[in-house]
C-alpha positions as CSV (number, residue, x, y, z in Angstrom):
1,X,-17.6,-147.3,-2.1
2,X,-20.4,-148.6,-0.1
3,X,-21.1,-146.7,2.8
4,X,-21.1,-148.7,6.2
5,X,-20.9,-147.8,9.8
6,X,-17.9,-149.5,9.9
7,X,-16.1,-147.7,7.5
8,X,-17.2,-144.2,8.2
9,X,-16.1,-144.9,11.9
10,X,-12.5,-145.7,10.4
11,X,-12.6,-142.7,8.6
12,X,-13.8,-140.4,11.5
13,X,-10.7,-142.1,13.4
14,X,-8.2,-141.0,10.8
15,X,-9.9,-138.0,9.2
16,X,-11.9,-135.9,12.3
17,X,-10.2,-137.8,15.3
18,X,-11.6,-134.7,17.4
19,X,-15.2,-136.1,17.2
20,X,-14.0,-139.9,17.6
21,X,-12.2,-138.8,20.9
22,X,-15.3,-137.0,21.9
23,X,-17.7,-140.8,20.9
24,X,-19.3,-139.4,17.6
25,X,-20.4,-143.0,16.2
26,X,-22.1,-143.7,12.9
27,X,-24.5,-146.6,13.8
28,X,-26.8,-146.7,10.8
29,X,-27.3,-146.2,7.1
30,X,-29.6,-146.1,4.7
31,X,-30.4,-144.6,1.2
32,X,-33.0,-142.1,2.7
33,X,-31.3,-141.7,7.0
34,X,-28.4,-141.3,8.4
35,X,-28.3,-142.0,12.4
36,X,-25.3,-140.9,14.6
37,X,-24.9,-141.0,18.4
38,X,-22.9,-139.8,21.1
39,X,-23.1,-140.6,24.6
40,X,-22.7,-138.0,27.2
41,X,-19.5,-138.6,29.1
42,X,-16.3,-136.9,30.9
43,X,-15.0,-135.8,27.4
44,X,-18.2,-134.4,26.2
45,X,-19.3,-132.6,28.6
46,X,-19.8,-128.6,30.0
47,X,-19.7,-127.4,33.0
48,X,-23.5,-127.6,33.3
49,X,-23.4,-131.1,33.4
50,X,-25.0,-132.2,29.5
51,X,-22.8,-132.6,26.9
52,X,-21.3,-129.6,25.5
53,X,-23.0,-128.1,21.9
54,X,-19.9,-128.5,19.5
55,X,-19.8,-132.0,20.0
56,X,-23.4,-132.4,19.7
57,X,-22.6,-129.9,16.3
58,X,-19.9,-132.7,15.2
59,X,-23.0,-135.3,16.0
60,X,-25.5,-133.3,13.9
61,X,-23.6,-132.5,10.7
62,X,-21.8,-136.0,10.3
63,X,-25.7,-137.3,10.0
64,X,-26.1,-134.9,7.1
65,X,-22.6,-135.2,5.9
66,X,-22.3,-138.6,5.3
67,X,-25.5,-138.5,3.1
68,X,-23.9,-136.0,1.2
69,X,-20.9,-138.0,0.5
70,X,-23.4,-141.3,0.1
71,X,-24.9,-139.0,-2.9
72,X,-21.9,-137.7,-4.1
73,X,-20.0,-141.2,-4.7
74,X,-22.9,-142.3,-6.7
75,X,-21.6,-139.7,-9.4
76,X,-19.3,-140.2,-12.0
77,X,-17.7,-136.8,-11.8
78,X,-16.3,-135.3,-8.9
79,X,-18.0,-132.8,-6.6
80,X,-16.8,-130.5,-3.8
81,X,-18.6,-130.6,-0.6
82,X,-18.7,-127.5,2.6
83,X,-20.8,-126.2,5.3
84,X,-21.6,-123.0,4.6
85,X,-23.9,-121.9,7.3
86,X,-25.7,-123.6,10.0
87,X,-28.7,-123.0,12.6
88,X,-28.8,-124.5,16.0
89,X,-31.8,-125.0,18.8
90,X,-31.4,-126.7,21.7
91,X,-34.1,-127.5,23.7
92,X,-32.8,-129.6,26.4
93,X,-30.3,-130.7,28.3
94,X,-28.3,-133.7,26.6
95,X,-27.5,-136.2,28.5
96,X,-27.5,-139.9,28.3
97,X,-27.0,-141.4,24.4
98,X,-28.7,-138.7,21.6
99,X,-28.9,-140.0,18.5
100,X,-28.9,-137.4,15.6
101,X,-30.7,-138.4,12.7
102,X,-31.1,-136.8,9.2
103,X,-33.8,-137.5,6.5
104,X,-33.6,-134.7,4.0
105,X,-32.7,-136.9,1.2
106,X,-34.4,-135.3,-1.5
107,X,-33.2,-131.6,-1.2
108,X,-30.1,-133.5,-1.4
109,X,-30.4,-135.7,-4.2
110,X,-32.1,-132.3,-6.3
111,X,-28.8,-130.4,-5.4
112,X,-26.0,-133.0,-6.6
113,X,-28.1,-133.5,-10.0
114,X,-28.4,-129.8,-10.5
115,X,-24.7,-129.4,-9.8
116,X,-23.9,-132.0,-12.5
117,X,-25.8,-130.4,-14.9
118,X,-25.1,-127.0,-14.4
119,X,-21.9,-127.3,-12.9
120,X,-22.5,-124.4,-11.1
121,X,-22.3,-124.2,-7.1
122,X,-25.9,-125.3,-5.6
123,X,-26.8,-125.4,-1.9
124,X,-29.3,-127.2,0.4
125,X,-30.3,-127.2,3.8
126,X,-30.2,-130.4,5.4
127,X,-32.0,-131.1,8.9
128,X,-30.6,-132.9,11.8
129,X,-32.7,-133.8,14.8
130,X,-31.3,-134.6,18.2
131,X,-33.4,-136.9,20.3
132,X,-32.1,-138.3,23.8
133,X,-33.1,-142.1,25.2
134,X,-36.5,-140.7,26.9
135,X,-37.5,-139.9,23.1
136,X,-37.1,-136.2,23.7
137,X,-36.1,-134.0,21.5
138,X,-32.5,-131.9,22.6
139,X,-31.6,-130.3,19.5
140,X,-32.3,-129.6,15.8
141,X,-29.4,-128.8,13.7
142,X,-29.6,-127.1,9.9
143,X,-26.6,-127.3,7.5
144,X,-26.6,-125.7,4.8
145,X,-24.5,-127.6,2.6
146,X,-22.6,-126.0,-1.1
147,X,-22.3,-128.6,-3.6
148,X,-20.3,-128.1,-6.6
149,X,-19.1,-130.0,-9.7
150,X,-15.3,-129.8,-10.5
């Protein structure tokens, strides 16, 4: 399957309809990025008027989630995927659109071949940065991410 905004956005619709509801949207990508944004809006937001942090969570780990997948599918075998811990930092007020992009593609691409080969459980941390339409930064998001061959 070729990975395309369009079809991740189905899938969000059908598989994680809490984060489609909430405007998580897939807008780009690539072999090496992922790019994800949410706008701040009557859904989203907390009573401190920026957008509450689980939804910018949802933001953050579909932009290193749907790399993982990307890798994953380029596999012959099959290969279970979970978040086992994550880091958050926010450093300011979200409001507006943030986009959430991820770049770690290498820790990622070492982990699924190791898993194939091993077939033993690997993990990597993948790194999600949250930057607002001003070009500040709002949040940095770590997933770590267990990868395992079945």
């Amino acid at each position: 399957m070729k990975f395309t905004p369009r079809k991740v956005n189905a899938y969000i619709f059908f598989k994680l309809p809490s984060a489609w509801w909430c405007g998580v949207r897939l807008v780009a990508i690539t072999n090496t990025r992922a790019e994800v944004k949410v706008r701040y809006g009557f859904i989203n937001k907390n009573p401190f008027k920026s957008m509450y942090f689980a939804v910018q969570a949802m933001a953050a780990e579909l932009s290193t989630g749907v790399l993982v997948m990307q890798e994953i599918t380029k596999k012959s075998e099959k290969i279970s995927m979970l978040v086992k811990e994550n880091k958050a930092e926010f450093t300011k007020k979200a409001k507006g659109v943030i986009t959430f992009s991820c770049t770690d593609v290498d820790a990622l691409r070492e982990a699924v071949n190791k898993a194939v080969i091993t077939k033993q459980g690997q993990t990597c941390w993948l790194n999600a940065v949250g930057i607002d339409e001003g070009g500040d930064q709002v949040a940095n998001f770590s997933f770590k991410w267990t990868l395992k061959s079945k």
